[in-house]
One Martini backbone bead per residue (centre of mass of N, CA, C, O) as a GRO file, in nm:
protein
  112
    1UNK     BB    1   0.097   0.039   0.021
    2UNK     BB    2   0.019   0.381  -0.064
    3UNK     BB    3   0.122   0.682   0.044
    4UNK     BB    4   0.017   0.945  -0.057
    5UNK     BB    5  -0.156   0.968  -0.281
    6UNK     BB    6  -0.118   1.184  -0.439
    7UNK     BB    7  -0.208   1.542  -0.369
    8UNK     BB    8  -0.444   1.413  -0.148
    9UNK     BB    9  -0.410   1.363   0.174
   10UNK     BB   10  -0.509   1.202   0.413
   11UNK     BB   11  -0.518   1.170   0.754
   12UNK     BB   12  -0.387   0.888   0.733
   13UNK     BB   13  -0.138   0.994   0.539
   14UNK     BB   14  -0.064   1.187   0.739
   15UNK     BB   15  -0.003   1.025   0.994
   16UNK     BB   16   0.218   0.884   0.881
   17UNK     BB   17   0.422   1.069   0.800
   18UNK     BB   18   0.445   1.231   1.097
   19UNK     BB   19   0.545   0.924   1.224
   20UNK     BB   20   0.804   0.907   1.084
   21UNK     BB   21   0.909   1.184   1.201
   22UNK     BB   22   0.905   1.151   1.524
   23UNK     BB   23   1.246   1.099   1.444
   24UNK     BB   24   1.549   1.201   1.452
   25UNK     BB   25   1.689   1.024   1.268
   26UNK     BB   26   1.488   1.057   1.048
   27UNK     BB   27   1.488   1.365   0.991
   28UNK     BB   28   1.778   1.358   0.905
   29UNK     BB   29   1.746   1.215   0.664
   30UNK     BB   30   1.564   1.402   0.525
   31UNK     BB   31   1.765   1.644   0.551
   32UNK     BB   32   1.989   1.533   0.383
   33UNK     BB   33   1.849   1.479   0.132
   34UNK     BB   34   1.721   1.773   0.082
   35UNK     BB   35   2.011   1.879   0.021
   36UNK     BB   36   2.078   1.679  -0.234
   37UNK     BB   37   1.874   1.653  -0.400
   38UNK     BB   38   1.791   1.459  -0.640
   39UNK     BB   39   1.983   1.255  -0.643
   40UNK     BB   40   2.105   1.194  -0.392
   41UNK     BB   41   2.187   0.933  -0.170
   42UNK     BB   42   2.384   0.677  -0.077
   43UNK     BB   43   2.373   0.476   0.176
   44UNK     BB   44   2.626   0.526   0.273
   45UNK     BB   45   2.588   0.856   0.210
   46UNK     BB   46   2.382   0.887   0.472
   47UNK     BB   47   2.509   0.779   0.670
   48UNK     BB   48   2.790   0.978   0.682
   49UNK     BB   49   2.564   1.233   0.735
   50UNK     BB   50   2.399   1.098   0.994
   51UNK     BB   51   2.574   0.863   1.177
   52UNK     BB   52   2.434   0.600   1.028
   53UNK     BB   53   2.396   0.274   1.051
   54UNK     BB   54   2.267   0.014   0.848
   55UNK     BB   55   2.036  -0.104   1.042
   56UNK     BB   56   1.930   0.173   1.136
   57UNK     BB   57   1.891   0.320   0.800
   58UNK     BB   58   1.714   0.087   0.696
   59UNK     BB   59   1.491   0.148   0.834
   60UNK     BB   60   1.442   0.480   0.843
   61UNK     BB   61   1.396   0.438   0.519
   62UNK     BB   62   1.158   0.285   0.523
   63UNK     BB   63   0.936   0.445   0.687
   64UNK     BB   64   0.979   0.670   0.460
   65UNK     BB   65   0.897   0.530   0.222
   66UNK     BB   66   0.603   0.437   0.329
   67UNK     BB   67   0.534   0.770   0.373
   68UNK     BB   68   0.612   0.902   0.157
   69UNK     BB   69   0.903   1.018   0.162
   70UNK     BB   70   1.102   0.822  -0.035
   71UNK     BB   71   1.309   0.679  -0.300
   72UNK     BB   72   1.412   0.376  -0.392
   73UNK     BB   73   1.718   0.315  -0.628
   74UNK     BB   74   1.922   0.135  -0.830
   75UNK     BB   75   2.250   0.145  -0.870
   76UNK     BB   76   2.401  -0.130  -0.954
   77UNK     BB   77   2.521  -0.149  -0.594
   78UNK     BB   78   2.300   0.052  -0.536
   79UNK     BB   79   2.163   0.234  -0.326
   80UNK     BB   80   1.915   0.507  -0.380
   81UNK     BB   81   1.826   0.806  -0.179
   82UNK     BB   82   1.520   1.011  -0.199
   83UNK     BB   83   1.293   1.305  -0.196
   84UNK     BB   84   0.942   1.337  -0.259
   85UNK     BB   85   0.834   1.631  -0.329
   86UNK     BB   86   0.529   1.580  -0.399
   87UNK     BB   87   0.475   1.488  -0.142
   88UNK     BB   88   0.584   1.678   0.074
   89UNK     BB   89   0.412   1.893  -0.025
   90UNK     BB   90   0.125   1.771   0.023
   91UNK     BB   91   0.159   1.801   0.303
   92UNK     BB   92   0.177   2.054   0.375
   93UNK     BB   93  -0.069   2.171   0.221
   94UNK     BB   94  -0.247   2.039   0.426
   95UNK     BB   95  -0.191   2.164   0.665
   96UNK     BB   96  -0.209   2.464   0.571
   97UNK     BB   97  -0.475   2.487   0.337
   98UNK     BB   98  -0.668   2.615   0.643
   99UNK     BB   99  -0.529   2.878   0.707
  100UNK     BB  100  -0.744   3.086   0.917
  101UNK     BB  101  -1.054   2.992   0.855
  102UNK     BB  102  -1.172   3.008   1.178
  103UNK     BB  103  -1.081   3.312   1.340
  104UNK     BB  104  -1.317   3.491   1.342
  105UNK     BB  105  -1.481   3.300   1.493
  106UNK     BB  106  -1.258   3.268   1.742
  107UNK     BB  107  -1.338   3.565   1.861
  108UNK     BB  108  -1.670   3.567   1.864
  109UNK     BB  109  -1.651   3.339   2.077
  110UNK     BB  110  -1.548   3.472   2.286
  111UNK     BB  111  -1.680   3.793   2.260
  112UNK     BB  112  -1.978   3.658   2.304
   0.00000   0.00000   0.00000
């Protein structure tokens, strides 16, 4: 099963993905790929970048991979790990996209 499939994630593709964030080792792996930009790294410098070794940057990416926040493509004898920003961007969108809509109301309702 994919999270965040398209534009629009539901409340549970919200929550999945917000939950792989979650953790400080995930959150810097996260931040590693988006300054790598599109090519992404391999799983070596990315552990090299995070300071995280082996099977628990293996279990760490497969997290983000799972909540559609990450992609992984094998390149010859690596594996490169990248950022799906078309998701994460969606993800933001959804946070924000009812920004201030409640205010006026809340403001009302408060001094009535």
């Amino acid at each position: 099963m994919e999270i965040l499939e398209g534009n629009d994630p539901t409340l549970a593709d919200a929550a999945v993905a917000f939950a792989a964030l979650g953790s400080e080792q995930r959150l810097g792996v996260l931040r590693a790929l988006v300054r790598a930009g599109d090519p992404g790294l391999s799983m070596g410098a990315l552990g090299k970048s995070c300071g995280i070794a082996g099977s628990t940057l293996t279990h760490h990416v497969k997290t983000l991979a799972h909540a559609g926040l990450v992609r992984q493509a094998r390149q010859g004898r690596s594996i490169i790990c990248a950022v799906d920003y078309q998701r994460v961007n969606a993800l933001s969108k959804y946070l924000l996209d009812e920004c201030c809509a409640d205010a006026g109301g809340l403001e009302q309702s408060e001094n009535g």
